[in-house]
C-alpha positions in Angstrom: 103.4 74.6 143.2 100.8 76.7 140.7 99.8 76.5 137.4 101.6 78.9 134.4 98.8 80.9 134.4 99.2 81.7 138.0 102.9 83.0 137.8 101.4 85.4 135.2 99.6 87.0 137.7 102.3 87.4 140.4 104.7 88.5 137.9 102.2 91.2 136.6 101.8 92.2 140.5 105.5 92.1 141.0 106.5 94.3 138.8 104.0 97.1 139.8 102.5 96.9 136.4 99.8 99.6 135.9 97.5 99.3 133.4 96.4 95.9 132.2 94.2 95.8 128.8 93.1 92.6 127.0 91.1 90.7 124.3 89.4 87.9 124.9 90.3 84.8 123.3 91.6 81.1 123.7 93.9 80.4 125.2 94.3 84.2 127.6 90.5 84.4 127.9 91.3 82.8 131.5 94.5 84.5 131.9 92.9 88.0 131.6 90.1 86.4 134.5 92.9 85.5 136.9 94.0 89.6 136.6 91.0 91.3 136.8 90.7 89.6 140.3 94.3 91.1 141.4 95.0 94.2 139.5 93.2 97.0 139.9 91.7 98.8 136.8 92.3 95.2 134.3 89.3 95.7 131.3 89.1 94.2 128.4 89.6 96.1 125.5 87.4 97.3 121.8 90.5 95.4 120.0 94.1 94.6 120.8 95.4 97.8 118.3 93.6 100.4 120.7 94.7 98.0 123.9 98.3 98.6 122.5 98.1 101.6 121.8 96.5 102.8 125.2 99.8 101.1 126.9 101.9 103.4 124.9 100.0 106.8 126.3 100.5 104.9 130.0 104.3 104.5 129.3 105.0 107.7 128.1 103.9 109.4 131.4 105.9 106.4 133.3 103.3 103.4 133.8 104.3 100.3 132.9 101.8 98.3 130.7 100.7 94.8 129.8 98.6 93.7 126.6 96.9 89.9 127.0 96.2 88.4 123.5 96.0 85.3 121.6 98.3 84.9 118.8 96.1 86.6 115.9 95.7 89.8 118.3 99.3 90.7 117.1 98.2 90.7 113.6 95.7 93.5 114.9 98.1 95.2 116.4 100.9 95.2 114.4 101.3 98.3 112.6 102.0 100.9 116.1 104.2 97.6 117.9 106.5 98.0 115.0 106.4 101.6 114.7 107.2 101.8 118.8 110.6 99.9 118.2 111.6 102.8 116.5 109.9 105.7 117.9 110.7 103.9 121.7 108.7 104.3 124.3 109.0 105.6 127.9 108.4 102.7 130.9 108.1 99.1 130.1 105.3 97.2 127.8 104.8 93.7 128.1 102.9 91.8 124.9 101.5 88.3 126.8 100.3 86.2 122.7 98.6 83.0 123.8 99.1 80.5 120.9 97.1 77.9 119.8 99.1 75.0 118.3 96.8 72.4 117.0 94.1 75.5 116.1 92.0 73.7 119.2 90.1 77.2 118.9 91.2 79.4 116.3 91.1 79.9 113.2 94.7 79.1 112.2 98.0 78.2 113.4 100.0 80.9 113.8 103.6 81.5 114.9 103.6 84.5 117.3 107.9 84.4 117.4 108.0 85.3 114.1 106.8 89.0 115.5 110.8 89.1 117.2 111.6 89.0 113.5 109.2 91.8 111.7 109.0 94.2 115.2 112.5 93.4 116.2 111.7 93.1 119.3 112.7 90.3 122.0 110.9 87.2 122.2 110.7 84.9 125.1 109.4 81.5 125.2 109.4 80.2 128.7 109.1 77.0 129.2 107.7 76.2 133.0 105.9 78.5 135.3 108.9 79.6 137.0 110.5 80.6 132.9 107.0 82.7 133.1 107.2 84.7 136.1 110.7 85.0 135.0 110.2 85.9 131.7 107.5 88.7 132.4 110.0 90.5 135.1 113.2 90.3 133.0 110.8 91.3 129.7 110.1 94.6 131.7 113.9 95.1 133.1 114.6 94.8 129.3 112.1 96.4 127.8 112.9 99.9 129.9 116.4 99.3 128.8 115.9 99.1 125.1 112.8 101.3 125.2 111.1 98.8 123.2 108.1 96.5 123.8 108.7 93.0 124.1 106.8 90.0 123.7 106.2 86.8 126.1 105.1 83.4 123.9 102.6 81.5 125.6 100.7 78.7 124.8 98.0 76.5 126.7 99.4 73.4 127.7 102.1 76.0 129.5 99.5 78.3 131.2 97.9 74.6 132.8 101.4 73.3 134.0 102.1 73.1 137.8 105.4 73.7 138.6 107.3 75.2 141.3 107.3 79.2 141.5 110.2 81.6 143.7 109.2 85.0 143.6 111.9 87.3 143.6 113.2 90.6 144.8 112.0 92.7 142.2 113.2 96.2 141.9 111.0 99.5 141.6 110.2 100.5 138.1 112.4 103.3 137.5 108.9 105.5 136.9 111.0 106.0 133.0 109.4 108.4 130.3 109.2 109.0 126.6 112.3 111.4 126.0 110.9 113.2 123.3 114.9 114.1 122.1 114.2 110.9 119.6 112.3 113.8 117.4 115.8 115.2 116.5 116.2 112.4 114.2 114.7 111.6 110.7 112.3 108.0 110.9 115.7 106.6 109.0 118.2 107.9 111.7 115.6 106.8 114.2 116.2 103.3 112.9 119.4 103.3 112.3 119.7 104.5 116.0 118.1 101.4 116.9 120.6 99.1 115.5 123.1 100.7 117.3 122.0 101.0 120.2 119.0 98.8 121.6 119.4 95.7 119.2 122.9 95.7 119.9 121.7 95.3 123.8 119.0 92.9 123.4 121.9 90.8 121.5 124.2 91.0 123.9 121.4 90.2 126.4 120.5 87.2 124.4 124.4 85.8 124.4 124.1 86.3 128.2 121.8 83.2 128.2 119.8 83.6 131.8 116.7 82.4 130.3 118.6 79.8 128.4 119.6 76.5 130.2 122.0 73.4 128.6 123.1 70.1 129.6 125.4 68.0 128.0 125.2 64.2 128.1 126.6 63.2 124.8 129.2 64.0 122.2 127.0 63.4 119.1 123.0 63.9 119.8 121.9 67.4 120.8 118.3 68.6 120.6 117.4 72.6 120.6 113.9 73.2 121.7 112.1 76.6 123.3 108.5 76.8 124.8 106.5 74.2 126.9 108.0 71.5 124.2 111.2 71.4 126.6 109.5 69.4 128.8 109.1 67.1 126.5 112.4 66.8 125.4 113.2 66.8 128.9 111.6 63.3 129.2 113.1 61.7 126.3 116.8 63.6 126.5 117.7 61.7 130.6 116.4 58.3 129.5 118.5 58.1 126.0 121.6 60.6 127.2 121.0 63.2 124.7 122.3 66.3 125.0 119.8 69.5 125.3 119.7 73.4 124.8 116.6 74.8 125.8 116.1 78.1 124.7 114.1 80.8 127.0 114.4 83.7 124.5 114.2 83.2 121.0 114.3 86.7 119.4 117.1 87.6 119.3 118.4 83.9 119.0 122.1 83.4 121.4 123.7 82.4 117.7 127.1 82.0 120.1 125.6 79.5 122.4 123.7 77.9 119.8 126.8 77.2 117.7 128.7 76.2 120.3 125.8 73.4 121.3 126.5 72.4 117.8 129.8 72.2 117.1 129.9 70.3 120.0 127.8 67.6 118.2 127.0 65.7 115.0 123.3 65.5 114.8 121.4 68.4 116.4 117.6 68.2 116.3 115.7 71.3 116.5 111.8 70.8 118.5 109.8 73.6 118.5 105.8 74.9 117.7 104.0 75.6 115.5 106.8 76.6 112.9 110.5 76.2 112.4 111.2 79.7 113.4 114.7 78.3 115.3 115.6 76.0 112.3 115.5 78.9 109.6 117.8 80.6 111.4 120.5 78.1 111.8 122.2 75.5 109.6 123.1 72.1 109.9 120.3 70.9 111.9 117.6 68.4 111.6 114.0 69.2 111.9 110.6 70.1 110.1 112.4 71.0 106.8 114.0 67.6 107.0 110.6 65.3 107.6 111.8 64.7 111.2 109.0 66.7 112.5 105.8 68.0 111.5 104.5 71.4 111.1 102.1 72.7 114.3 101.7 70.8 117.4 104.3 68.5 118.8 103.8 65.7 121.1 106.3 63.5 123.2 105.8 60.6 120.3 106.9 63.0 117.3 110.1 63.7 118.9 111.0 60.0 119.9 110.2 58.6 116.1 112.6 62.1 115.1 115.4 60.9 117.1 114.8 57.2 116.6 115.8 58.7 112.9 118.3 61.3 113.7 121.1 59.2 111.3 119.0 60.5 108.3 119.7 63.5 106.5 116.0 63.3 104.9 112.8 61.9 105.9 109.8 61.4 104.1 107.4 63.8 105.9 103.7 62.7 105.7 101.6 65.6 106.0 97.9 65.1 107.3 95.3 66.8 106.1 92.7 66.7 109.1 88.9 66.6 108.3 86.6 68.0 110.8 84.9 64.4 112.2 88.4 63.0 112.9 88.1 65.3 115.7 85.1 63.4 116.7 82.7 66.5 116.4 80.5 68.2 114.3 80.1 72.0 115.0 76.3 73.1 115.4 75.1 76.8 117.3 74.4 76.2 120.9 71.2 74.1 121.6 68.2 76.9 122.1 70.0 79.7 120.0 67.4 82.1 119.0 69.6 83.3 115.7 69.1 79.2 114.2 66.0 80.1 112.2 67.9 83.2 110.5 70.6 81.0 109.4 68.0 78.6 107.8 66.5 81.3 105.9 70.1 81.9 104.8 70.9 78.7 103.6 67.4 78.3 102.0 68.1 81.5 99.6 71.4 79.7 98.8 73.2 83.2 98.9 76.6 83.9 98.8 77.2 85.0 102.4 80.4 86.5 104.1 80.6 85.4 107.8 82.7 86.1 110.7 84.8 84.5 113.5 82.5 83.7 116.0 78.9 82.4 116.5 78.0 82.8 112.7 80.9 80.8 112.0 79.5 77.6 113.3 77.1 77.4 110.6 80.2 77.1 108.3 80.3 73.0 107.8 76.7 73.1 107.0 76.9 75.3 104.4 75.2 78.4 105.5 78.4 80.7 105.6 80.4 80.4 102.3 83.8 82.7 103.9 85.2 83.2 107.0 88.4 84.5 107.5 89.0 86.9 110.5 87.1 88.8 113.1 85.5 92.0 112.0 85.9 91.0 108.3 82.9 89.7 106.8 81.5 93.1 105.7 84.6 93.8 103.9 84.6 90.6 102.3 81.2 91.1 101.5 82.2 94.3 99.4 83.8 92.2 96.8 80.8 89.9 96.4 78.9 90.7 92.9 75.7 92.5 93.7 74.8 93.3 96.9 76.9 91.8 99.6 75.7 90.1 102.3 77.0 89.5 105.9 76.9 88.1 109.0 78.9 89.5 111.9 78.6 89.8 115.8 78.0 92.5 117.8 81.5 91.8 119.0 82.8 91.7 115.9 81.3 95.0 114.8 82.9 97.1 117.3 86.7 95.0 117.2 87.2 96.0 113.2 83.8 96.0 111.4 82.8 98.9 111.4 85.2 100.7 109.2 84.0 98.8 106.4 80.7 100.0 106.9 82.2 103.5 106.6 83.9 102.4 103.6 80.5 101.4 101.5 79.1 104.2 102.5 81.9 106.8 101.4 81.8 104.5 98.3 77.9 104.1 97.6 78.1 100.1 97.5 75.6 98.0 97.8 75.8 96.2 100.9 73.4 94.2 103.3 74.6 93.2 106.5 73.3 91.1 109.8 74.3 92.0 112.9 73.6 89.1 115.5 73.5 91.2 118.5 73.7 89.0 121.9 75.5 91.4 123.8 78.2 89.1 124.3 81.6 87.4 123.1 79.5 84.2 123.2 82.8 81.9 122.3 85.4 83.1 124.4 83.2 83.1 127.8 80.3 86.1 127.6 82.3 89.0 128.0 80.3 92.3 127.2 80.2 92.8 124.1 79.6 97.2 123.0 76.3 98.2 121.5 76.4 100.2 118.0 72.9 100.4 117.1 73.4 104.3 117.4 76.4 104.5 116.1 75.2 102.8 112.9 71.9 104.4 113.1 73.9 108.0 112.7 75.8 106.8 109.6 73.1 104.4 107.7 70.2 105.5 106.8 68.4 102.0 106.3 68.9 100.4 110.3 66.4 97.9 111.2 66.1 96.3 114.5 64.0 93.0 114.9 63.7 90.5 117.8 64.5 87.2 117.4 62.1 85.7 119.7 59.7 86.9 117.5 61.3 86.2 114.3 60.9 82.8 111.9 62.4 81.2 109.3 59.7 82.6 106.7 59.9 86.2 108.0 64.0 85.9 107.9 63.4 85.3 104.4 61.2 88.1 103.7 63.3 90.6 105.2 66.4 89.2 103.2 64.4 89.1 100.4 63.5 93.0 100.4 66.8 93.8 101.4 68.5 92.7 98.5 66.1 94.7 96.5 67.0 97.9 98.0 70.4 100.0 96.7 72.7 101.1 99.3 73.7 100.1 102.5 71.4 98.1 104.5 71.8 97.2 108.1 69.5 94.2 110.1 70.2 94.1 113.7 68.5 90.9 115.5 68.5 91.0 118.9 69.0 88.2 121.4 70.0 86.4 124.5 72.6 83.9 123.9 71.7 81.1 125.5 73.2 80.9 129.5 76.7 79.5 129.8 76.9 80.1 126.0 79.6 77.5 124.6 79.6 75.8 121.1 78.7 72.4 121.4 80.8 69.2 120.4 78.0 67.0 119.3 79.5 63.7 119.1 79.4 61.9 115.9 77.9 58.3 116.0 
């Protein structure tokens, strides 16, 4: 018996995977932990695009490689993952995205499947810790074969499962590299090269069904689920005899197996998270676009009120739109955080202020930080502020995608003032080191200043602002910090 996240790392092991890169960030923060301690040379990486890209230069010379991210890592690393399809690479790459349905600690729900589509490149969802040991072998068996990367779907209550793990007899990596003969053909023949060869493999792959399981128990109800939701359905489907096709790999989708599940039935319910990824692709089934299920999480009680109305074409979905307190916490910075009396000089000069995901995020519900939308992008959303802009961003944040927009206002001569709260760390996803860029920024801007925030107060905060945003240019404030030991946000209870 071991938990999800354990058959990760013997899989990883097992299939004498190389070189090992991550980003930190719920829910593979603890994943990437587990790694370090059993492969050698595991480090986190300045952002999931150059961690991507770093496994390509490993599997051209023969390594195998594996990228750890949470679901909005492959927005970062999108543009060379679907370039590789085409272009192929040389020994196996591995893409583990760590989803958060619910958004327990993101910043959005996001659908990590739908990559299968855009890439096109095999997606598995396993759904048991035995599916992920499973999953991560096969994906680099198939990945060499199709000289493509592929990506395993992950989420957290399927990393915390126990279940029971086999390893296997795992062959040798065939030590497979880049054949640089694809540069005979145009970027269109490449592609159309593609389609006839390695899609039509991962297809017929697909139809084989070894990651797909199916048990038939009656004529007229079926449910099709993937991910750690098959569980679920596996506690409801025994007790009321409904049928059920679980689906391991969901990109590209066994369209043979899954229409012979449904001919086989009259009402087929489609259960999967966070979006209906399965159900687009099919017709005739019952699901989110038919009210029976809600958008994002699922739990065992949404799938029992679907099929307690499966005789319904159409159900009036009710769609919740979830407040902060009906969480039963308020977000505040961590109690003895020496950055609190900057953000009160903030939210005194009632300035428009671009912020970023992370610490200075947390100020968000009381006002302090009017935009937040992805990591490393306040000081380009700053830009488009009138006046000068002004930013808040982490030290983290500044060296994962910040930066270039610094380069930007400079090559453009905007106006641009921006904080960086520099702790050193990745305060929210467990202290992980975060890279120092004070000379860096020092060697590009001409206005750097450096204060200490132990020494710093509200009033002298707002004097620096103040002058700041008198100034033309660029303007850079660095505040140095400890973040407080065992740095977490704190869920202050609501009374």
């Amino acid at each position: 018996m071991m938990r999800g996240r354990d058959a990760i790392v013997w899989a990883v092991a097992d299939s004498s995977v190389g070189r090992v890169v991550g980003v930190p960030g719920y829910p593979v923060t603890g994943i990437m932990e587990d790694l370090f301690q059993s492969t050698v040379g595991a480090r986190w990486c300045v952002n999931e695009k150059v961690a991507f890209e770093s496994c390509i230069g490993a599997s051209s010379e023969g390594g195998r490689g594996l990228v750890v991210t949470k679901h909005v890592g492959l927005n970062i690393l999108a543009d060379p993952l679907i370039t590789s399809v085409t272009h192929t690479i040389g020994a196996g790459i591995v893409l583990l995205a760590g989803d958060d349905p619910g958004a327990k600690r993101s910043q959005n729900e996001q659908d990590s499947r739908f990559y299968g589509i855009l890439a096109e490149v095999p997606v598995f969802d396993p759904s048991t810790p035995q599916q992920v040991y499973d999953a991560i072998v096969e994906g680099y068996a198939l990945s060499e074969r199709i000289r493509t990367p592929v990506i395993v779907r992950v989420t957290e209550r399927l990393v915390s499962m126990e279940g029971e793990v086999g390893r296997r007899r795992v062959e040798a990596p065939r030590g497979q590299v880049f054949d640089s003969s694809i540069w005979q053909y145009t970027f269109a023949g490449k592609h159309q090269l593609f389609h006839e060869t390695a899609a039509r493999e991962a297809i017929e792959y697909a139809e084989r069904g070894s990651m797909n399981r199916v048990e038939i128990l009656d004529g007229r109800v079926g449910v099709i689920s993937s991910g750690y939701l098959s569980n679920l359905v596996d506690e409801l489907a025994m007790k009321d005899g409904v049928s059920h096709l679980a689906l391991g790999l969901v990109y590209p989708l066994p369209l043979g197996v899954i229409g012979d599940f449904i001919e086989r039935h009259e009402r087929v319910l489609v259960v999967e998270e966070t979006e209906p990824f399965i159900e687009d692709q099919i017709n005739g089934v019952l699901g989110k676009r038919t009210g029976h299920l809600p958008h994002g999480r699922i739990e065992v009680e949404h799938i029992r009120a679907a099929l307690e109305r499966i005789e319904d074409d159409r159900v009036e979905a009710t769609f919740r739109q979830e407040r902060i307190d009906e969480r039963g916490y308020r977000i505040h910075p961590c109690e003895g955080c020496p950055f609190t009396p900057f953000y009160e000089a903030l939210d005194a000069l009632g300035l428009m202020v671009a912020g970023d995901v992370g610490c200075s995020v947390l100020m968000a519900p009381l006002g302090t930080v009017d935009v937040a939308v992805s990591l490393g992008s306040s000081i380009g959303v700053a830009l488009g502020f009138n006046g000068k802009g002004v930013a808040v961003i982490g030290d983290f944040g500044l060296a994962h995608s910040g930066l270039q927009a610094i380069i930007d206002a400079l090559e453009s001569d905007e106006d641009l003032l921006v904080f960086v709260i520099q702790n050193h760390v990745a305060a929210m996803t467990g202290g992980q080191p975060a890279v120092d860029l004070r000379r860096v920024v020092s060697c590009m801007v001409g206005d750097v200043t450096v204060v200490e925030a132990e020494k710093m107060d509200k009033e002298a905060y707002r004097r620096i602002i103040s002058e700041k945003l008198e100034e033309n240019g660029v303007s850079i404030v660095f505040i140095e910090g400890r973040c407080p030991e065992g740095a977490e946000f704190q869920k202050i209870r609501l009374s």
